[in-house]
N, C-alpha and C positions, 0 to 999 in steps of 0.2 A: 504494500500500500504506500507506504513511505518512503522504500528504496529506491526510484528514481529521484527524487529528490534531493537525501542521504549521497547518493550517487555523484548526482550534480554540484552540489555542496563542496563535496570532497574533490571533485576534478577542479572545479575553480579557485579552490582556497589552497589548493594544495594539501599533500598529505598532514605534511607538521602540525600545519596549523590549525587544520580539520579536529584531527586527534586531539592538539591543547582544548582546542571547543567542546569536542568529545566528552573528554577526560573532569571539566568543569561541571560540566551538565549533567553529569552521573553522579561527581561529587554533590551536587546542589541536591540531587532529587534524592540521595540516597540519605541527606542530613534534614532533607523534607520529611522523610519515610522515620529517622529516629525521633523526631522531634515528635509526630504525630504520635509514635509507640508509645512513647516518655508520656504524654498528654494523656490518651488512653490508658498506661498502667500496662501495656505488652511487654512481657521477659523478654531478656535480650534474645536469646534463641528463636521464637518467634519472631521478631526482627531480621534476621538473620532469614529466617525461611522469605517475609514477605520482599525484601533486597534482592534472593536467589529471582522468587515469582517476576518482577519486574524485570529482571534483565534475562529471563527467558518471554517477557511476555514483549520487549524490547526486541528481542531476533525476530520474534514471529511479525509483529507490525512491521520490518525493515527498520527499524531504527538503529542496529548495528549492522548494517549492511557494506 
């Protein structure tokens, strides 16, 4: 769904600095995802699962494409 995009993105920015974007954006959403936990009262461990869930649910949309 996302992968031409993701695609596009990365031929124009170039790899490096794709990946920096990359690398940010995963940081951001995954300190989204603790803070949420923390808020709710979720063990770190299920933390840990809902982070795994995103970044396979992340492959399947193309967003690590």
């Amino acid at each position: 769904m996302f992968a031409p995009i993701v695609i596009f993105l990365r031929d124009r920015m170039g790899k490096v600095q794709f990946n920096q974007l990359r690398g940010k954006a995963i940081a951001l959403h995954s300190q989204v995802i603790t803070n949420f936990c923390k808020f709710v009262g979720i063990e770190s461990k299920e933390r840990q699962s809902l982070i795994r869930l995103a970044k396979n649910n992340g492959k399947k949309l193309g967003l690590l494409a």
